[in-house]
C-alpha angles and dihedrals in degrees: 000000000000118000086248097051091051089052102047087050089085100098092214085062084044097052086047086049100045085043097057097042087051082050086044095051087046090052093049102050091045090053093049090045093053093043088049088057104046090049085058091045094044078042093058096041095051089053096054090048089050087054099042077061099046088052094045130039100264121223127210095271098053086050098054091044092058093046082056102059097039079054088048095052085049093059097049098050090057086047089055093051095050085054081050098057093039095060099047097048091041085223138094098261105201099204091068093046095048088038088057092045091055093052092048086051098047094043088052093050087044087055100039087050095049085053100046100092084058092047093049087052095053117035143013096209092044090050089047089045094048095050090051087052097053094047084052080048098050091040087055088054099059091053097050087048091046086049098051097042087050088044093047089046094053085046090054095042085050094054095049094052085049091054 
């Protein structure tokens, strides 16, 4: 018998065990029920932005602003299906949380381009800021997608040996 499994024999470490991952369960399914409502909210919302410019000729920065928040309910939809699959799996799942990071870093270069032609209007040291941060941002890119790509290729060769 395996040292876990003789641990966890003595009934008061099964109850704890048994009680955390109940708590665990309970924390999970709140936080997927809050983040399901504020993407609704964040959905609604979005879709009344998008009408008011329909209605009325839309500038740069209404446009940005809505590309944001599509962005934003993107992202918390990824987010509610890493909480998902972590609570399904009962284990922290590292494709889902890369994957939400990606999506945060791509939706802040999106919005810093869009508001480069103001920066470069305004100030020297904001337009310098912003480049570096793009190249951190880009940088950021290549290493998620290097991440996900190492991470894709160890699931396949898994799977194989399994095979």
């Amino acid at each position: 018998m395996a040292q876990s499994e003789e641990y966890l024999q003595h009934p008061v470490r099964s109850r704890v065990v048994n009680s955390l991952s109940l708590a665990e369960d309970v924390i999970y399914s709140g936080l997927g029920i809050l983040l399901a409502l504020y993407a609704a909210v964040m959905l609604f919302r979005g879709g009344q932005h998008f009408w008011e410019m329909v209605a009325a000729p839309a500038g740069h920065v209404q446009i940005i602003q809505l590309l944001d928040e599509a962005l934003m309910i993107f992202l918390v939809v990824e987010l509610l299906y890493t909480v998902q699959v972590s609570f399904r799996e009962h284990a922290l799942v590292t494709e889902p949380f890369l994957i939400v990071g990606l999506i945060s870093v791509i939706r802040r270069v999106l919005v810093l381009t869009a508001q480069v032609p103001e920066l470069a209007l305004a100030d020297e040291t904001a337009f310098r800021h912003a480049a570096y941060e793009l190249i951190l941002l880009a940088l950021m890119i290549v290493v998620l997608v290097g991440a996900l790509l190492f991470m894709q290729r160890q699931a396949r060769e898994a799977a194989r040996k399994q095979a």
